[in-house]
Backbone bond lengths (Angstrom), bond angles and torsions (degrees), N, CA, C in turn:
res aa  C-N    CA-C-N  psi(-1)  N-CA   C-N-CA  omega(-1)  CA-C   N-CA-C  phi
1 X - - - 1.465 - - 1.526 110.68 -
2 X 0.967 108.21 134.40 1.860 122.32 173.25 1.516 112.65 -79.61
3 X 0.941 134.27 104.40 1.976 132.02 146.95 1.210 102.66 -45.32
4 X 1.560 140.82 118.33 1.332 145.95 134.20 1.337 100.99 -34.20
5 X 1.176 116.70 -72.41 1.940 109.25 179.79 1.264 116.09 -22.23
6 X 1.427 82.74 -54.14 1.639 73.18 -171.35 1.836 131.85 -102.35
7 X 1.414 89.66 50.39 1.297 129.07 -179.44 1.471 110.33 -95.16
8 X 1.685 100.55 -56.64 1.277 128.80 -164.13 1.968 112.14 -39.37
9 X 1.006 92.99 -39.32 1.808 99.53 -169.80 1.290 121.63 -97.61
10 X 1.796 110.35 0.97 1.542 130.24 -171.09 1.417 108.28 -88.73
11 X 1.158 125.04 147.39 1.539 147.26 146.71 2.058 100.05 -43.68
12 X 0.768 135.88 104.72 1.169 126.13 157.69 1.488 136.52 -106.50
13 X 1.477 128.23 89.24 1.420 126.13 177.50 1.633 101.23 -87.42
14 X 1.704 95.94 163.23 1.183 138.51 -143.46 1.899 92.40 -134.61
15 X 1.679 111.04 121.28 1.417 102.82 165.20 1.635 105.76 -112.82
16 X 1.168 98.31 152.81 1.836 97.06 169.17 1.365 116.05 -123.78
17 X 1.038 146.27 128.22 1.780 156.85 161.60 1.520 89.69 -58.24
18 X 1.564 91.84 166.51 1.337 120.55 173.42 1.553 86.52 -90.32
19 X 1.823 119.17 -176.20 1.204 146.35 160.24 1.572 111.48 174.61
20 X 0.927 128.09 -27.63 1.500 117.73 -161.31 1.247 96.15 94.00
21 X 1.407 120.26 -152.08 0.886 141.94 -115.13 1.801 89.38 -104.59
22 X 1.432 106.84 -20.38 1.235 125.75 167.02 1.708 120.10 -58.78
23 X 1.794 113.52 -25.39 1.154 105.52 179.63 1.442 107.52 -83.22
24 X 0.847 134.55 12.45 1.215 128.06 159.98 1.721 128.92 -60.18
25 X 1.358 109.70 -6.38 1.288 118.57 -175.46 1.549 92.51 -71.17
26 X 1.440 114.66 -44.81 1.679 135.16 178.16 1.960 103.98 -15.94
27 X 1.604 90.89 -47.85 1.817 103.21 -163.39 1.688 91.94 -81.22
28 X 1.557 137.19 -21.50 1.232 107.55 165.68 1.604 127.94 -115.55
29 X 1.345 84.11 29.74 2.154 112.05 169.94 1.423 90.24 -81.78
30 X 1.466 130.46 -52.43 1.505 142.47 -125.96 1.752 73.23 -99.61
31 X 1.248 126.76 -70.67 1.807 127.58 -161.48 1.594 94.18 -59.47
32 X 1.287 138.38 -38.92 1.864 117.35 155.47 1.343 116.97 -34.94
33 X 1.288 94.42 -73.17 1.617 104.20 -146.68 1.461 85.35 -52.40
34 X 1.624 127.05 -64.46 1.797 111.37 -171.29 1.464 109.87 -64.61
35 X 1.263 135.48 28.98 1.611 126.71 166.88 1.689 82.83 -106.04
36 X 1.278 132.23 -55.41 1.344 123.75 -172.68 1.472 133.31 -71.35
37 X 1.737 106.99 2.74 1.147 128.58 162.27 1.177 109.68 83.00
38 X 1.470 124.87 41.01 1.585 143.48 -174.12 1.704 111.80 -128.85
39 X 1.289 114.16 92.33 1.093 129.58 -163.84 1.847 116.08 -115.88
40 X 1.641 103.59 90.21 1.212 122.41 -176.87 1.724 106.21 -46.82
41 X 1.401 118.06 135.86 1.334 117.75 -167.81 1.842 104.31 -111.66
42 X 1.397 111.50 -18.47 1.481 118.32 -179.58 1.672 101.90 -126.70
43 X 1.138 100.14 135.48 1.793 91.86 173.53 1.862 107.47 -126.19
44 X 1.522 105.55 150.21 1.677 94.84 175.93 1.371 88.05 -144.40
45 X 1.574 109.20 134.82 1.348 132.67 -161.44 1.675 105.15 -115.96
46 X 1.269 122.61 153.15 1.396 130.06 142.21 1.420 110.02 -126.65
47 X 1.073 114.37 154.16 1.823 132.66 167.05 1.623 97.95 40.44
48 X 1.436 108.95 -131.91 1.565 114.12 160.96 1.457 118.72 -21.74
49 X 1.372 125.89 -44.03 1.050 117.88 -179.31 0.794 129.62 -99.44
50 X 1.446 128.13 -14.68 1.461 142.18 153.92 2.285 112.82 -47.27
51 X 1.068 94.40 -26.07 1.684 108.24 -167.71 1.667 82.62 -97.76
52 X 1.227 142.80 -78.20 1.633 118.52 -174.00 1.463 106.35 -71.10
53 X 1.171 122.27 7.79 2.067 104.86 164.13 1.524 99.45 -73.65
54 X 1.686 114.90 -35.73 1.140 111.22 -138.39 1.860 97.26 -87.40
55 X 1.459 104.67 -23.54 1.292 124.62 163.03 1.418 122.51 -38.62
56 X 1.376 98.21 -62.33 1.543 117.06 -179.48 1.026 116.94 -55.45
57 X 1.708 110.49 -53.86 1.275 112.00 -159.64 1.770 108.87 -74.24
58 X 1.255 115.46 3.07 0.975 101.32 -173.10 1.455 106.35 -124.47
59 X 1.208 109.99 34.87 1.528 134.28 167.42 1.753 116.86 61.29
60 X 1.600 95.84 27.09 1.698 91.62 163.97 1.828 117.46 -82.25
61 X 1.124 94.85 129.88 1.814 100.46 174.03 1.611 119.66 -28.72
62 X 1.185 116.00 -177.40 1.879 107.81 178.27 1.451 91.93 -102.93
63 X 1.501 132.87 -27.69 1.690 108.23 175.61 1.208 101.79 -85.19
64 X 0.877 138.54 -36.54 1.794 118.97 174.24 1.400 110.84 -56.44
65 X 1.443 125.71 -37.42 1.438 118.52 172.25 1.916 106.12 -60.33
66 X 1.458 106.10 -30.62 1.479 98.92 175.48 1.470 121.88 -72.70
67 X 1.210 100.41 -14.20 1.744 98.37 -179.31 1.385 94.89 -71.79
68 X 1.268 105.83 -67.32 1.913 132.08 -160.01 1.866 94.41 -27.33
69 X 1.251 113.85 -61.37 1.441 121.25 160.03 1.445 124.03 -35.06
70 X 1.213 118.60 -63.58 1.590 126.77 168.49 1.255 121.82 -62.14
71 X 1.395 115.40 -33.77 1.754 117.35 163.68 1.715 113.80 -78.65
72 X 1.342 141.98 -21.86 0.793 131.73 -173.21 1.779 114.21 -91.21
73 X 1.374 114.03 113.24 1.243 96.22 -175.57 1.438 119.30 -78.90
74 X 1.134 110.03 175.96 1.904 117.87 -177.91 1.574 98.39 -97.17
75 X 1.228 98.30 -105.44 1.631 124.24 179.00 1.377 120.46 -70.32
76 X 1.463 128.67 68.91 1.236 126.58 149.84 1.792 118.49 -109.00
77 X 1.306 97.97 158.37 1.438 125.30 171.22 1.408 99.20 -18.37
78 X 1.693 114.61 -78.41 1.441 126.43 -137.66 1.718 82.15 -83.84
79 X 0.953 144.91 -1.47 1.495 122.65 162.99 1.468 123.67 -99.04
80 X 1.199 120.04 -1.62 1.746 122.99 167.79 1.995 93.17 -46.60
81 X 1.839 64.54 162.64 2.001 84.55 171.30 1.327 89.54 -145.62
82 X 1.820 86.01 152.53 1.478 106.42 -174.56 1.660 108.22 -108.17
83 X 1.155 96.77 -21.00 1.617 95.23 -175.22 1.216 122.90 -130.85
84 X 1.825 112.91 34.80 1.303 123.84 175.63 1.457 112.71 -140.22
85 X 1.727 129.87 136.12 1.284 105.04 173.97 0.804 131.23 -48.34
86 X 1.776 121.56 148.86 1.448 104.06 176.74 1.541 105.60 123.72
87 X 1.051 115.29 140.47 1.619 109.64 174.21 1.503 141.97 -77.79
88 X 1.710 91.14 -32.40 1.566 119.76 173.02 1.547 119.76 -123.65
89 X 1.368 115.76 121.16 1.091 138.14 -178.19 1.460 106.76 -37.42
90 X 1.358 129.63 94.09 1.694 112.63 -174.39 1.492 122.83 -80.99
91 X 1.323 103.80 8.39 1.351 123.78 -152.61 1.879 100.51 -103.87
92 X 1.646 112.55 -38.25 1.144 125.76 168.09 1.570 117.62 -66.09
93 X 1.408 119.65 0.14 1.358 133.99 160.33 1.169 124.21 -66.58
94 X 1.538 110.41 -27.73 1.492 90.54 -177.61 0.878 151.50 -80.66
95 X 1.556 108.97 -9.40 1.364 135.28 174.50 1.869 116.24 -62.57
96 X 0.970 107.50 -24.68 1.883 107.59 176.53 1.649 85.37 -98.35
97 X 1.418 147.43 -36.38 1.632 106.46 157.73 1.315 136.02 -69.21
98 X 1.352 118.39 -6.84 1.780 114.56 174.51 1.153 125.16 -52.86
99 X 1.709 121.55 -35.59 1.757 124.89 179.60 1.348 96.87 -80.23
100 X 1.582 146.51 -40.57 1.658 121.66 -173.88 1.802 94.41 -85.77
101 X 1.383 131.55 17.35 1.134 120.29 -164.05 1.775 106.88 -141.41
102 X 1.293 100.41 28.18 1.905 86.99 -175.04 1.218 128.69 -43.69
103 X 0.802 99.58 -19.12 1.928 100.72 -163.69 1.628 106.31 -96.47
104 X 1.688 102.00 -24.69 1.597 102.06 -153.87 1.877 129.29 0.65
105 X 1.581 88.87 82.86 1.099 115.89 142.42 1.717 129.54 -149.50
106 X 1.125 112.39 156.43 1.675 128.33 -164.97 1.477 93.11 -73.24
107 X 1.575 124.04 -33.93 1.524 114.73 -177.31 2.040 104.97 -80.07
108 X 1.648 117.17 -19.18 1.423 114.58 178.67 1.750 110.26 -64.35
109 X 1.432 114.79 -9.10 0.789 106.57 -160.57 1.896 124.14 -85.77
110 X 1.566 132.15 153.89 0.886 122.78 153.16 1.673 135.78 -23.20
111 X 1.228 97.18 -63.46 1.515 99.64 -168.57 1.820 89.10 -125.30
112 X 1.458 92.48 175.01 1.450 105.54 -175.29 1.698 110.54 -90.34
113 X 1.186 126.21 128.68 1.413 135.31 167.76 1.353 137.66 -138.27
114 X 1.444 99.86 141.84 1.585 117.80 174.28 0.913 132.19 -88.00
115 X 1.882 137.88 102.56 1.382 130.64 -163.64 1.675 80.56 -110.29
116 X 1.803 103.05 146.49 1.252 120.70 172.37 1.941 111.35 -113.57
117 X 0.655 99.42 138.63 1.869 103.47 -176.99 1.611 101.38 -147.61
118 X 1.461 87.76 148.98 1.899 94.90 -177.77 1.544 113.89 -88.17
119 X 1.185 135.08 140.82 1.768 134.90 174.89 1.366 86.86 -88.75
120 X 1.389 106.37 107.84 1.553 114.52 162.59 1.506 106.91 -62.13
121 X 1.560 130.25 -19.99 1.807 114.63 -146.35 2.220 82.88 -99.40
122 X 1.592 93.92 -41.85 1.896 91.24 168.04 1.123 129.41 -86.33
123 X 1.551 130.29 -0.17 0.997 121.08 -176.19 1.614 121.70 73.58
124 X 1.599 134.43 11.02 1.409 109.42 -153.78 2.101 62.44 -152.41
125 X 1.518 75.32 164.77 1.875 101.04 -174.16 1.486 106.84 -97.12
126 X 1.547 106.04 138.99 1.714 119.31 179.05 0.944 128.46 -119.92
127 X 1.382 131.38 116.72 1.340 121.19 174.93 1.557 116.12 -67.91
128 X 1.581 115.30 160.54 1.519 111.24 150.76 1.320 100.51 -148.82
129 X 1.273 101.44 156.96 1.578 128.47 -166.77 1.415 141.18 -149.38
130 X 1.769 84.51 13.06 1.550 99.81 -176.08 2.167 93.61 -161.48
131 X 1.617 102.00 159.33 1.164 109.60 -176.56 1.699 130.47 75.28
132 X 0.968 120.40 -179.72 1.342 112.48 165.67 0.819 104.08 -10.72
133 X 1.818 111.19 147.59 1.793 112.27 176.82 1.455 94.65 -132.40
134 X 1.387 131.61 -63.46 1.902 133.57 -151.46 1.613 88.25 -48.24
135 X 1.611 131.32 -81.62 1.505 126.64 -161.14 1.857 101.90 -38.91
136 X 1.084 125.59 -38.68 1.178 119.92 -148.73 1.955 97.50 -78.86
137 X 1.147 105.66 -56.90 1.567 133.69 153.40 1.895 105.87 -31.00
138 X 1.430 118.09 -48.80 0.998 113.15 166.46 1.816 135.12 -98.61
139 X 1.282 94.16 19.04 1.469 110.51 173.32 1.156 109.82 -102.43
140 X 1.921 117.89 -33.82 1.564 116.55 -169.58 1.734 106.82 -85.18
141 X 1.486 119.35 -2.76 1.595 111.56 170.79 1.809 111.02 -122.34
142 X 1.426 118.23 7.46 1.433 119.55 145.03 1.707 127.58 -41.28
143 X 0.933 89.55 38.60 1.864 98.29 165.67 1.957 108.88 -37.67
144 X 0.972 85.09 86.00 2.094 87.56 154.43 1.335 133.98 -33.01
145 X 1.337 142.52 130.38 1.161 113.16 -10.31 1.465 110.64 -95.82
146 X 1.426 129.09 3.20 1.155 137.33 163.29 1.991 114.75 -12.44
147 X 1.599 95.56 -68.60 1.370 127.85 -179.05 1.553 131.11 -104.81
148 X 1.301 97.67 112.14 1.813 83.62 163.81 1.250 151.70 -51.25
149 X 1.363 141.55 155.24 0.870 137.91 -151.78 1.640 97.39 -101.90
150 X 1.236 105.90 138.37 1.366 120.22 165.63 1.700 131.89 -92.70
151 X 1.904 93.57 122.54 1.467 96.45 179.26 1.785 109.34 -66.94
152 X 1.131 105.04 131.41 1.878 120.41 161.04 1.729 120.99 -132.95
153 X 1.241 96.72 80.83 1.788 105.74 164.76 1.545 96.10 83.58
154 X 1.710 115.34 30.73 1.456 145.06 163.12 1.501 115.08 48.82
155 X 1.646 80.12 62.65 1.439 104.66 -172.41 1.475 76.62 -133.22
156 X 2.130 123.97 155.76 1.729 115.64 165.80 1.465 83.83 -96.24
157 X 1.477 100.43 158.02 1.432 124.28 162.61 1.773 105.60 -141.39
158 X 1.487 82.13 132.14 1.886 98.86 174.09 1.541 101.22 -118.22
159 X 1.646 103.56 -173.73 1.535 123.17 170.65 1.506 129.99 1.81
160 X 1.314 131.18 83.69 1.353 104.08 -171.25 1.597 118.64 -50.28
161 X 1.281 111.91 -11.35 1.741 112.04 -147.46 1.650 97.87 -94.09
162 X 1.973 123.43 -12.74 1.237 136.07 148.33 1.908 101.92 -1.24
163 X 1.564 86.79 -89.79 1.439 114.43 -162.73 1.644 111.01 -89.03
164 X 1.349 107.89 -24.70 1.806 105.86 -164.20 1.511 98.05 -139.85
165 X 0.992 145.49 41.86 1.686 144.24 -168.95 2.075 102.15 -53.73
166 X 1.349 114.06 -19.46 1.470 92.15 164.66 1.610 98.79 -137.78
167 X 1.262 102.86 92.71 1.628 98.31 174.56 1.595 116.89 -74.09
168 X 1.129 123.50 98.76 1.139 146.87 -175.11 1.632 104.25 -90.25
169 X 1.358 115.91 -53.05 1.490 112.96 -164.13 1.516 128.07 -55.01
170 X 1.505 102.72 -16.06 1.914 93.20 172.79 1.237 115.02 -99.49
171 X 1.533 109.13 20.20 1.699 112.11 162.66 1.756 106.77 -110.40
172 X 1.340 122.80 -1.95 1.207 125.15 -166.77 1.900 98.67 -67.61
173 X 1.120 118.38 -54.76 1.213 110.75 175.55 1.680 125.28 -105.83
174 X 1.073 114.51 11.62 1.447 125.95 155.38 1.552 129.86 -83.15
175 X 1.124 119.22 -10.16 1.463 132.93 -157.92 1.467 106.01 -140.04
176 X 1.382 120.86 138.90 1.472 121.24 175.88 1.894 104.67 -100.71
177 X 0.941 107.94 -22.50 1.318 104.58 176.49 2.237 112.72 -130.58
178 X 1.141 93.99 133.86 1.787 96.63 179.89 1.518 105.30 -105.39
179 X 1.227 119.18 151.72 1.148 133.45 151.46 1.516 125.28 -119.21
180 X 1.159 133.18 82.88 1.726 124.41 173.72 1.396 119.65 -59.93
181 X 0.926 101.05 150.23 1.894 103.20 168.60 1.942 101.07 -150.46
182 X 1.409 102.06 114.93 1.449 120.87 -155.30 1.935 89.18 -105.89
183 X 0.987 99.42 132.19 1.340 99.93 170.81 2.166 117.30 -142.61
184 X 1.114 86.30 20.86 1.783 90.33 164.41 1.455 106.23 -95.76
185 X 1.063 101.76 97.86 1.304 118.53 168.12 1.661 133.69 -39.14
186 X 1.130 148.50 46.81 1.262 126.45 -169.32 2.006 141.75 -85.05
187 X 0.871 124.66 157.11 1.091 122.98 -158.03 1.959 122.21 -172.47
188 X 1.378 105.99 124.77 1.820 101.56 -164.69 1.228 88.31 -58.45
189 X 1.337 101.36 154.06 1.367 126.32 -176.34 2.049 122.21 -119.82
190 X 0.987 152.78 106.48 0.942 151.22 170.85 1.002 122.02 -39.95
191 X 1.864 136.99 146.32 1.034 138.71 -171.47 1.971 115.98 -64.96
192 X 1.377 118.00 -17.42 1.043 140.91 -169.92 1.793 104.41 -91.74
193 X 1.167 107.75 -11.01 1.622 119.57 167.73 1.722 118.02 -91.28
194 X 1.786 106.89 -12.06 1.441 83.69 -171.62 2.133 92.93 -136.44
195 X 1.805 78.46 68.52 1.752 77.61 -172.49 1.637 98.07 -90.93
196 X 1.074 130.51 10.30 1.483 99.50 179.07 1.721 97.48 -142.75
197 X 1.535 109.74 -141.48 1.559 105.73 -162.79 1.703 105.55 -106.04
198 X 1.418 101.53 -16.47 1.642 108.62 171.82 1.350 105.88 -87.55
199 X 1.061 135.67 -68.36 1.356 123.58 171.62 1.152 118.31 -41.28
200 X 1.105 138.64 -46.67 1.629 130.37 154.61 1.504 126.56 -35.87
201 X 1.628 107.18 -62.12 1.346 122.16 -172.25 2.176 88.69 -55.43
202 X 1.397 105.99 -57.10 1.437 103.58 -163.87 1.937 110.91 -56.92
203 X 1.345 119.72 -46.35 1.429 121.29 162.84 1.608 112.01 -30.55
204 X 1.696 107.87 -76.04 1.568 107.82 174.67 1.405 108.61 -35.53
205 X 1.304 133.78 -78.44 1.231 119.94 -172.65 1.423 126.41 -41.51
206 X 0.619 156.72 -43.64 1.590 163.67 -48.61 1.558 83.75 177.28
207 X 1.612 118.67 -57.37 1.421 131.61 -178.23 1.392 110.22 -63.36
208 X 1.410 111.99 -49.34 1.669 124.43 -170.77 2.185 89.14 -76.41
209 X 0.704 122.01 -69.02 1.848 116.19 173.31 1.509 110.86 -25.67
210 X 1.178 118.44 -57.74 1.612 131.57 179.37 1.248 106.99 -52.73
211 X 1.512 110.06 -64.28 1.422 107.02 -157.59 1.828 112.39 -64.43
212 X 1.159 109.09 -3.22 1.448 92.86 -159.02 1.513 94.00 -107.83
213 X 1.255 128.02 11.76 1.653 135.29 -172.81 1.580 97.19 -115.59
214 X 1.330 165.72 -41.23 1.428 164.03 -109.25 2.139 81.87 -85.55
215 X 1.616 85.83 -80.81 1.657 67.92 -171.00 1.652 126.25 -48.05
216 X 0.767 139.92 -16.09 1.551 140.66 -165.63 1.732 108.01 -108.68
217 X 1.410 103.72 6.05 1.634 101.56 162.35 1.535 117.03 -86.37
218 X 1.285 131.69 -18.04 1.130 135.74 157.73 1.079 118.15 -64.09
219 X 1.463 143.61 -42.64 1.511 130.07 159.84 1.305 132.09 -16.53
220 X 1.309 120.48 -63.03 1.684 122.52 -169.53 1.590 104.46 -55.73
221 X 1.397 103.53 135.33 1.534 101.97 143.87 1.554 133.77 -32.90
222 X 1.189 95.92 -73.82 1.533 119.13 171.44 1.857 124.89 -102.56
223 X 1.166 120.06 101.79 1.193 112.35 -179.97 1.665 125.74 -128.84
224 X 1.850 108.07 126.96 1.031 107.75 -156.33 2.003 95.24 -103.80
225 X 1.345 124.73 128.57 1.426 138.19 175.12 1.931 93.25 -108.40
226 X 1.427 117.54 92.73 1.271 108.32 162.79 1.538 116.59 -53.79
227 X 1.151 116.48 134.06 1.250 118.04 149.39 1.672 157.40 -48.00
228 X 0.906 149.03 121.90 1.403 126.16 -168.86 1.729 122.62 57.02
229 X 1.645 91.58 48.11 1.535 113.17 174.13 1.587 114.50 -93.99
230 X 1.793 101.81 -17.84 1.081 101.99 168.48 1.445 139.27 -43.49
231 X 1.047 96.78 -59.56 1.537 107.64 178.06 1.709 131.97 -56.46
232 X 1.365 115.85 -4.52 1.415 145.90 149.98 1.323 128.82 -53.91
233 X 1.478 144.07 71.73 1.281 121.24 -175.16 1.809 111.59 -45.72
234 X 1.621 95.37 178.22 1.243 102.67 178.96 1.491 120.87 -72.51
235 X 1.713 105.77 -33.90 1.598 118.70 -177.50 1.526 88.37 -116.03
236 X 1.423 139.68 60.40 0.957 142.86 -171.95 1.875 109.41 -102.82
237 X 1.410 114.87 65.76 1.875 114.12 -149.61 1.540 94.98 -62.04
238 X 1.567 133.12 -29.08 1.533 136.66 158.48 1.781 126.44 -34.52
239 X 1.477 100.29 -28.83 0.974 100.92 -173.07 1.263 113.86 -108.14
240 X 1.292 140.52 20.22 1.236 119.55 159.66 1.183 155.19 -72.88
241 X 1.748 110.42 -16.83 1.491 111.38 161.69 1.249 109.18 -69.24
242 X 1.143 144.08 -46.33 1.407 146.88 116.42 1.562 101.32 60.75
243 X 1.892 78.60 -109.54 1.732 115.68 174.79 1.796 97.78 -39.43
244 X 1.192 112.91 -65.86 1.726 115.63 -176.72 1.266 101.61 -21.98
245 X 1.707 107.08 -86.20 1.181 110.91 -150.95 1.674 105.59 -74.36
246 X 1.041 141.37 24.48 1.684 141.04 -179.76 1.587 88.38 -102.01
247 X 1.465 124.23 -59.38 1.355 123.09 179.28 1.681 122.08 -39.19
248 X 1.295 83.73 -54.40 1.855 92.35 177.73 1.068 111.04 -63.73
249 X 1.120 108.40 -64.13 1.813 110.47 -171.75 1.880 115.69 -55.26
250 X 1.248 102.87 -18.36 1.497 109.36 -175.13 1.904 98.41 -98.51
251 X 1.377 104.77 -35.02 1.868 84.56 -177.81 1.452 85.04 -88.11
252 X 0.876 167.19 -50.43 1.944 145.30 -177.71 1.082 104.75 -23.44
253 X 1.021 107.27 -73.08 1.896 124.82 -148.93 1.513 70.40 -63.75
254 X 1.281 150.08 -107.29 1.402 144.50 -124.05 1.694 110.64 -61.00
255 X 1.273 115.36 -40.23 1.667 124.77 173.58 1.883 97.75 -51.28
256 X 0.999 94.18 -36.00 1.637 94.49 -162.06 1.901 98.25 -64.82
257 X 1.401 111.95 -30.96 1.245 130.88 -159.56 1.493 116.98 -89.45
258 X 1.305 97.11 -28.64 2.080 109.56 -170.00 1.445 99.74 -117.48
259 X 1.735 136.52 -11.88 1.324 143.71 -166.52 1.588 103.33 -91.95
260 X 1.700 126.29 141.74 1.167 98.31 -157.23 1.957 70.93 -159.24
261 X 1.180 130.31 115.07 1.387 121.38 -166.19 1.752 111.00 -93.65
């Protein structure tokens, strides 16, 4: 059981997983914890979760983070690229972050945050935490080959969740108390699930995301795994009230359970 009291005087960071379209549960983990009066003070994001850390931290509400989701499209026409890997222009994104993002910078922000993104040219995962923020924000949820890769200081950077899908470690010694909220869903799958080259390509991923988080789910203090995220694709734009309301309804019911005043 948790004391809220004794909450009160703590450093509290906040981790987020990647998922797609699935991290969106993230935005109704985040509308608990502030109904229960638990207000993460550091946040560290990947992919999906790197885009509502960056939300948070900069003090937009959880339904405005639900619109921001519902207004931003995924897969249309006018955002392909023709002359970059990748299918969708990641670069034509930035324009639906400029209004929750005027200032784009990591120092404009409310609270302090960690976006993680992969160095495609080294191979190894980076944090940033200062400077420019939207490219950086849009390099750590460029999922391959879906998305292009983003130039940063002309180096590409993709997916943070590649190499680090719950970057936990730059709250390990900054923070006296963690909270994770994991939203890659996993689950055996039947041979009748991986009949073609997307369902395949999407399994591998999904496998390569997982595997690289097992040890670092034991870290958090508190850690919320929504339930029944499965059923959500990753670029699934149908499913996001979805994802919302599975988050909420799953960190309630458990806050209600481990919260002890």
């Amino acid at each position: 059981m948790i004391k809220l009291s004794d909450l009160s005087n703590k450093t509290i960071g906040l981790v987020l997983s990647g998922g797609g379209v699935k991290g969106v549960a993230h935005v109704g983990v985040i509308k608990a914890l502030l109904e229960h009066g638990i207000v993460p003070d550091i946040v560290s994001g990947a992919s999906a979760g790197g885009i509502v850390g960056a939300l948070y931290a900069n003090g937009i509400e959880p339904e405005d983070m639900l619109h921001f989701f519902k207004d931003t499209p995924l897969l249309k026409y006018n955002l392909l690229t023709i002359n970059k890997p990748g299918l969708f222009d990641t670069s034509k994104y930035l324009v639906f972050f400029e209004n929750y993002f005027p200032t784009n910078t990591f120092e404009a922000l409310q609270k302090k945050l960690f976006i993680v993104a992969t160095n495609l040219e080294t191979g190894e995962s980076e944090f940033f935490n200062q400077g420019e923020l939207i490219n950086k924000v849009l390099a750590s949820a460029a999922l391959p080959p879906v998305f292009s890769p983003v130039s940063i200081n002309g180096r590409l950077y993709a997916d943070g969740g590649i190499m680090n899908n719950f970057p936990v470690d730059p709250l390990i010694d900054t923070t006296d108390f963690i909270i994770g909220s994991y939203t890659t869903a996993m689950k055996v799958v039947g041979e009748n699930e991986l009949k073609n080259s997307f369902q395949l390509s999407q399994r591998a991923n999904l496998l390569m995301l997982h595997s690289n988080v097992r040890d670092k789910l034991s870290i958090p203090d508190l850690l919320f795994i929504p339930n029944h995220l499965d059923v959500i694709g990753v670029l699934d734009k149908k499913g996001i009230e979805k994802a919302y309301n599975i988050g909420y309804e799953y960190a309630s019911k458990l806050l209600e359970n481990v919260l002890v005043s």
